[in-house]
C-alpha positions in Angstrom: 21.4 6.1 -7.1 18.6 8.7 -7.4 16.3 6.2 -6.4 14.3 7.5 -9.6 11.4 4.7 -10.2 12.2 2.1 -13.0 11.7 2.4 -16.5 9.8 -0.9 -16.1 7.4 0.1 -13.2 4.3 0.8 -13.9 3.7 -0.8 -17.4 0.8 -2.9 -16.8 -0.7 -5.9 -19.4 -4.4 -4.8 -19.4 -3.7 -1.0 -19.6 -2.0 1.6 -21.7 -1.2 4.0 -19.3 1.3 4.1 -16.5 1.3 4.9 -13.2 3.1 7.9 -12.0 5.2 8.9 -8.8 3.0 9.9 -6.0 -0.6 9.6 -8.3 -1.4 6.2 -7.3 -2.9 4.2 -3.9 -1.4 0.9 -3.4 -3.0 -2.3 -2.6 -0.2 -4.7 -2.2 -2.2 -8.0 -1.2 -2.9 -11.6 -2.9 -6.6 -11.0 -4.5 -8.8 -13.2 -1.8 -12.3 -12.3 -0.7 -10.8 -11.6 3.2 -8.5 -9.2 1.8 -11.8 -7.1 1.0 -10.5 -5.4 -2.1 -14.6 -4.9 -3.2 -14.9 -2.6 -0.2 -11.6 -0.6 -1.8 -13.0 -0.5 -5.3 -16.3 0.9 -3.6 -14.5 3.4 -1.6 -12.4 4.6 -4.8 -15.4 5.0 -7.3 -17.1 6.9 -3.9 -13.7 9.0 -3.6 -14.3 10.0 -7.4 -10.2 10.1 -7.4 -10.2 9.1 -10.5 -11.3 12.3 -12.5 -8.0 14.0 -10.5 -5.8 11.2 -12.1 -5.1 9.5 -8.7 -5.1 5.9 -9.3 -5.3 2.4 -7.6 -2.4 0.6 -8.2 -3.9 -3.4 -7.2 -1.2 -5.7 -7.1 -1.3 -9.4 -6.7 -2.0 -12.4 -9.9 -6.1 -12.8 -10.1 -6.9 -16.6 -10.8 -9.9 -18.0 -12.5 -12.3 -18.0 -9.3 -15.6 -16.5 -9.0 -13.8 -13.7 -6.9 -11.4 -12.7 -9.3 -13.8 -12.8 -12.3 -16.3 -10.4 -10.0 -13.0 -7.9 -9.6 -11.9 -8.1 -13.1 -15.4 -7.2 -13.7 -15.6 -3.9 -11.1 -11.7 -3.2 -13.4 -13.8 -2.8 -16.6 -16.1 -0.3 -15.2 -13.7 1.7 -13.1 -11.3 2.7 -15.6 -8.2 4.1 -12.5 -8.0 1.2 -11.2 -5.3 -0.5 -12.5 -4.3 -4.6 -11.9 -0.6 -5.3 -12.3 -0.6 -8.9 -11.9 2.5 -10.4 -10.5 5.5 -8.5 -10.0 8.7 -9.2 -8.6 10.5 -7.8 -5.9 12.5 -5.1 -7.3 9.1 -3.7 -8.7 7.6 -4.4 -5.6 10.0 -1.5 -4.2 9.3 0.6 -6.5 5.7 0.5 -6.2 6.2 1.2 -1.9 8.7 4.3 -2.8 6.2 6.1 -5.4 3.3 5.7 -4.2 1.1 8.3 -2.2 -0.2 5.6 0.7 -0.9 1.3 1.3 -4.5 0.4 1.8 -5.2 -2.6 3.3 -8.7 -3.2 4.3 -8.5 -6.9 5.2 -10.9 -9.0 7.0 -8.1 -10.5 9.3 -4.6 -11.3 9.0 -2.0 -13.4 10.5 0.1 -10.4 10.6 -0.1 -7.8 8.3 3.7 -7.6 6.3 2.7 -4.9 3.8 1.4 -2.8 6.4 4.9 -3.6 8.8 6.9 -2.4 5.3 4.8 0.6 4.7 5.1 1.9 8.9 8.6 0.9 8.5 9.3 3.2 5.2 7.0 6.2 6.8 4.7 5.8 4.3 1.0 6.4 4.9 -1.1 3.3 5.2 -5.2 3.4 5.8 -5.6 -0.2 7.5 -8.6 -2.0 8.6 -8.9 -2.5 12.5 -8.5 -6.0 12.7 -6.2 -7.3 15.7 -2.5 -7.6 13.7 -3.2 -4.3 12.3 -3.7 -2.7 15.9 -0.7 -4.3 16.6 1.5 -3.3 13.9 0.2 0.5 15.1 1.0 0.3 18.5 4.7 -0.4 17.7 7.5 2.5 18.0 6.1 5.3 16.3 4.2 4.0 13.4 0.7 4.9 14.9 1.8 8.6 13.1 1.4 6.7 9.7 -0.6 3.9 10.1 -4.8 4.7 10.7 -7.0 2.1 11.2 -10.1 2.1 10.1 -13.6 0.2 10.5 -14.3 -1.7 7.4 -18.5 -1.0 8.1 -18.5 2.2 5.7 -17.0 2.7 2.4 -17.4 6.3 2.5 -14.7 6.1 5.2 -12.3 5.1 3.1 -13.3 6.6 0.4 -12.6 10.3 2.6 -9.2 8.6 4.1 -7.9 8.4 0.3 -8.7 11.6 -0.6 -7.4 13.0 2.5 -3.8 11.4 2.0 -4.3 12.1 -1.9 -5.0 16.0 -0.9 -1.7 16.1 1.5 0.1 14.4 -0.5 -0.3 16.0 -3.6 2.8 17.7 -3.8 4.9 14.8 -3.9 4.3 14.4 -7.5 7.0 17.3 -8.4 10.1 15.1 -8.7 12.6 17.2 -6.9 10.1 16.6 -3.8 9.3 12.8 -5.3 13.3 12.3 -5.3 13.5 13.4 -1.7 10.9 11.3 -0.3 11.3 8.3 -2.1 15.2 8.8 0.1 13.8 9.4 3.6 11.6 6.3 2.9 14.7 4.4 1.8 16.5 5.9 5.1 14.0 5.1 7.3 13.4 1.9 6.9 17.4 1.5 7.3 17.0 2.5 10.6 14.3 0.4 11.5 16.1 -3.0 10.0 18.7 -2.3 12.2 16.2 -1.8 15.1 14.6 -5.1 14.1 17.5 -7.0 13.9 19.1 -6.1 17.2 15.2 -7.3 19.0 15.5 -10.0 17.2 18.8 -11.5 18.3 18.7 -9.8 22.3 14.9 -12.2 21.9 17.5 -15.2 20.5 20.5 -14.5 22.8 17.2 -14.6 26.1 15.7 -17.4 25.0 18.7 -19.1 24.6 20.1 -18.0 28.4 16.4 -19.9 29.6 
């Protein structure tokens, strides 16, 4: 296919607008106060993104806690930020191939999947420092996409975003969209197949033992 992002992506219940190809920042994360998403909405108001139509795309399903009551709130006043609620896989894909870079400024994690996906794809992702995210970086080459970050200073991140927002900003003409969104798709190929082969030379050694 063209790998063209689907008609369905991007329609959100609580906004009008949509998000476009490569004019959006990801958060792909269940909304939890150790997943720090109040630190990203103070970085993107800081990174004044918003007046350049760059986006935050946040996915994850808020529940009726304190937390997610205090982030619907920060929503209503920062009108780029942009809650999808739940969304399935197939969106999911969509969302990693479009957009311009993951953030994931977590407190700690037990390992860090949306970050592994992102290195995988070669896509940009501005990561807290926290041990699995360290790890994640120090694997094959993905410390060329993956940048950790303190989580002490929102200004920090709020200078990351615009800094992948301002290289990346040519990615929104769809011939160069359309190309990307393939290396992505080819890349993490590669690295499934790399996966899978340490995975079952680890089975066939443990099993030798």
């Amino acid at each position: 296919g063209d790998l063209e992002p689907s008609p369905h992506l991007l329609c959100n219940a609580s906004r009008t607008n949509k998000l476009q190809p490569f004019r959006y920042l990801l958060f792909n994360s269940s909304v939890e106060a150790r997943k720090n998403l109040f630190l990203l909405a103070e970085a993107y108001a800081e990174s004044n993104l918003s007046s350049k139509g760059i986006q935050l795309c946040v996915t994850g399903k808020l529940k009726k806690d304190d937390y997610s009551k205090a982030v619907r709130e920060i929503v209503r006043r920062e009108s780029g930020i942009i809650l999808t609620g739940y969304v399935n896989e197939n969106t999911k894909l969509d969302l990693y191939l479009n957009a311009i870079a993951l953030l994931s400024p977590s407190l700690v994690e037990g390992f860090g999947i949306p970050v592994l996906d992102a290195a995988c794809l070669g896509m940009p992702a501005l990561v807290s420092d926290c041990a699995s995210h360290l790890e994640i970086a120090a694997l094959h080459d993905f410390n060329e996409v993956v940048m950790p970050l303190s989580t002490l200073k929102s200004r920090d991140w709020a200078d990351g975003m615009s800094a992948y927002s301002g290289i990346n900003r040519h990615l929104c003409q769809p011939k160069l969209a359309k190309k990307e969104r393939q290396r992505r798709i080819a890349r993490y190929t590669r690295y499934q197949k790399i996966f899978y082969t340490d995975l079952e030379n680890n089975l066939s050694e443990l099993l030798r033992n």
